[in-house]
N, C-alpha and C positions, 0 to 999 in steps of 0.2 A: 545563431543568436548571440554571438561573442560581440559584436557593435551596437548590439541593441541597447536604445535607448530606455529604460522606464519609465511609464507613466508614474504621476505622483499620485494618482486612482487607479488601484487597482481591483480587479474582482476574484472572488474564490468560490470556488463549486464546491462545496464540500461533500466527503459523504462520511462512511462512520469512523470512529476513531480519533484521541487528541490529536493525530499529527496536524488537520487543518486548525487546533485552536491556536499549535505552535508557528505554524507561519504567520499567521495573522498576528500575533504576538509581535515576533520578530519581525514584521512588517512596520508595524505602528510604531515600535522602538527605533525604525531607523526613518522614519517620517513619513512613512505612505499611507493614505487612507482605503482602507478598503472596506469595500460592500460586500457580501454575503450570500451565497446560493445555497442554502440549506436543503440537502434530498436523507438527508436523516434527522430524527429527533433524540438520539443519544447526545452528541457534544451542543445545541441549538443554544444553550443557557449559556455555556462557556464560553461560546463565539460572539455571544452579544456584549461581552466585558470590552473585546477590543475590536470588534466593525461598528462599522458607522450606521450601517444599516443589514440587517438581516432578515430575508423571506426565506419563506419554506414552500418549494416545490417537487414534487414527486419526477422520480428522472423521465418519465413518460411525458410531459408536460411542455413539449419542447418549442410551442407556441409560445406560453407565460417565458419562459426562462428567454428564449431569443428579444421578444417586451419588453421586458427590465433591463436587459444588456445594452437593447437600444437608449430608452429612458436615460440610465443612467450613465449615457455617454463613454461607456465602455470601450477601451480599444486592445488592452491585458488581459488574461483570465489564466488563472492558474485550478486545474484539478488535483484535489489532494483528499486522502482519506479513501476508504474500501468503497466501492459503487460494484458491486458485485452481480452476476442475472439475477441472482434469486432478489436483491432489492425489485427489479422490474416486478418480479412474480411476486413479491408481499403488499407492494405499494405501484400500480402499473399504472394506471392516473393516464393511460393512454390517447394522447390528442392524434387528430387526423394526419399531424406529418409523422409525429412517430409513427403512426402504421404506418403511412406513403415508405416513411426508410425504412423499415423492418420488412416489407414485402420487395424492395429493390436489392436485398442482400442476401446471398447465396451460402456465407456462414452468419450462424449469432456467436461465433468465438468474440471474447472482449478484445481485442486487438482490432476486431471488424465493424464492432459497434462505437467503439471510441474514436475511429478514424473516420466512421461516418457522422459520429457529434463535431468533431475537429474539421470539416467540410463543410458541414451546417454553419459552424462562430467564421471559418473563413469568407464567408459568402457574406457578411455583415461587416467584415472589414474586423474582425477582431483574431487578436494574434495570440494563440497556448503557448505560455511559458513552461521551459523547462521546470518540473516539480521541484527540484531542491536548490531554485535562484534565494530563496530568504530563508533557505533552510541549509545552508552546504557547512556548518559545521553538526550537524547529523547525520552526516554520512561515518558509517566504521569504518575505520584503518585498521592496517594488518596487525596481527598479534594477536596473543593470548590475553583476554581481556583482566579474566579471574586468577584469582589467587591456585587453581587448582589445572594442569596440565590435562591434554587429551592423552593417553599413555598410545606407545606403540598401536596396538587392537584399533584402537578410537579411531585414530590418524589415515587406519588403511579403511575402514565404514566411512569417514568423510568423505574421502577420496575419491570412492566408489561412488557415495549419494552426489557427492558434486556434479560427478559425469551427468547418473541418470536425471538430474534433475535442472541440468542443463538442456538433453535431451528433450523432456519433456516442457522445457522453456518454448523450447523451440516448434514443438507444437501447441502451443498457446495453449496447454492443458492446465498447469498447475505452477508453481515456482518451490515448494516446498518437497521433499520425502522425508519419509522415519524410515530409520535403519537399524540393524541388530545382527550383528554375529554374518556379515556380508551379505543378510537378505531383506530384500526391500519389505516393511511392512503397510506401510502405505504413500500416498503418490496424493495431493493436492490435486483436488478436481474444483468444482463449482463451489463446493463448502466452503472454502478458504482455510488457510491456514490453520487455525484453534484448533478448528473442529479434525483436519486430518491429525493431529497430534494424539486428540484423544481416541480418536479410530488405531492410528499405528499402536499407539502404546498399549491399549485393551491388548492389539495381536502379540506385542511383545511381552504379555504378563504381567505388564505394569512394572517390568525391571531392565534399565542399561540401555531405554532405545536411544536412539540419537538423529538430534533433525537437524537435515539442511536447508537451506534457504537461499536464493540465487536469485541473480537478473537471468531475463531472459536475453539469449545471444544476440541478438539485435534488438536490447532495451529502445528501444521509446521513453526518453525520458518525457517526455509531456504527460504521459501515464503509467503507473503503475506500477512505479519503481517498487522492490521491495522493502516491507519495514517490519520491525518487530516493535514490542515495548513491554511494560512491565508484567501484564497480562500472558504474553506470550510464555515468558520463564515459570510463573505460576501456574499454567495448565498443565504443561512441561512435568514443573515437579509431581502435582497430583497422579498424572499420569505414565511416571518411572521414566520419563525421558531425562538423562541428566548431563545431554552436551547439545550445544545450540551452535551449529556452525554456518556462518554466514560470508559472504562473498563482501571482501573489503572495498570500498572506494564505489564498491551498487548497491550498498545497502543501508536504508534509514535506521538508526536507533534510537528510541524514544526511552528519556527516561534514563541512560545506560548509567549514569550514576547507581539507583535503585534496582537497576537489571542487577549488576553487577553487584550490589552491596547482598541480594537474596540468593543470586546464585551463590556467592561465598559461603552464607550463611546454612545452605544446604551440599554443601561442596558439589557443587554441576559447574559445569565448565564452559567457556563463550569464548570463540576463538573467530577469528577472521582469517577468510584465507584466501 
């Protein structure tokens, strides 16, 4: 994608979380118009401030959504924000080609399901943009964000959670682990991120866990990059997790001004490595 041209319409799949109101943001500050694919109704309000037009479609729905792309002369489309299975299984709105693709595919890992949405918009002539093309200064750089160091201890549980949670990238299980005193206490499955936090931390007593957060080793950027935000370090704290270490240059931070002013403010630590 390094010669590609931009269209001045662009489209955005969103699903939950600010990060699709932030590109769309930064989209329309640097002149593109973009239209809206709503498959959540948490951010729907904040995405109407800067698209042009925004519908709401269940990700099952891939008749209507393939309609609109056509319609609205779409040839861009960028996916941004959590689309997770269990969205399928809360809001499943499922039309006759999503079951035709879901009974033609041998795993429902998200890497198998996204690659067959990305097969589907190729078939219409429409090209998935790299997720962070109106967002790449959200990406983390290396360092210690916060005022408060990872001490020795911390440095060798990163270390470790990095590995396994690179590992487990790589079986398209989870991109997250909580760690403690070198043992894993939990592993990011279907949940997503939040929820393993407060799963590890309950095991760690609610004292000193610490979570990693990773690309997967052969990231997809068209999907799924990792991101955290303000949310993330607040669950964190509630639930004794007080180091947040993430993978510099693959990982989105939303927010990091506020990340970073709360974690001071409770001395937890946000390191990039």
């Amino acid at each position: 994608m390094e010669n590609l041209t931009l269209e001045h319409k662009q489209c955005l799949i969103a699903g939950d979380g600010f990060l699709p109101v932030q590109m769309a943001k930064s989209a329309i500050q640097n002149g593109f118009e973009i239209v809206c694919i709503s498959l959540s109704s948490d951010n729907c309000k904040d995405l109407k401030k800067y698209c042009a037009k925004v519908v709401s479609y269940g990700p099952g729905e891939v008749e209507k959504i393939k309609k609109f792309l056509l319609e609205e002369n779409i040839k861009q489309l960028t996916f941004l924000g959590k689309v997770s299975k269990t969205m399928l299984i809360k809001r499943p709105k499922l039309d006759k080609t999503a079951f035709s693709l879901l009974k033609q595919m041998k795993k429902l890992n998200d890497d198998a399901i996204m690659l067959k949405i990305i097969e589907q918009m190729n078939s219409i002539g429409i090209t998935i943009l790299d997720q962070t093309i109106f967002i790449k200064n959200l990406m983390v750089q290396k360092g210690v964000l916060t005022k408060q160091e990872p001490s020795d201890k911390q440095r060798a549980d990163i270390d470790y959670g990095f590995k396994i949670a690179k590992e487990m990238g790589g079986l398209d299980i989870g991109q997250s682990v909580v760690m403690k005193d070198r043992m894993i206490m939990a592993i990011e499955a279907i949940e997503g991120t939040d929820r393993c936090i407060k799963r590890g931390g309950k095991l760690a007593k609610r004292k000193n866990a610490i979570v990693v957060k990773v690309a997967k080793p052969a990231q997809d950027k068209r999907f799924d990059i990792p991101a955290v935000g303000l949310k993330t370090i607040k669950i964190m704290h509630k639930y004794g997790a007080n180091v947040l270490a993430l993978e510099s240059g693959e990982t989105i931070i939303v927010d990091q001004e506020k990340m970073v002013k709360y974690a001071d403010k409770h001395k937890m630590v946000i390191v990039a490595i």
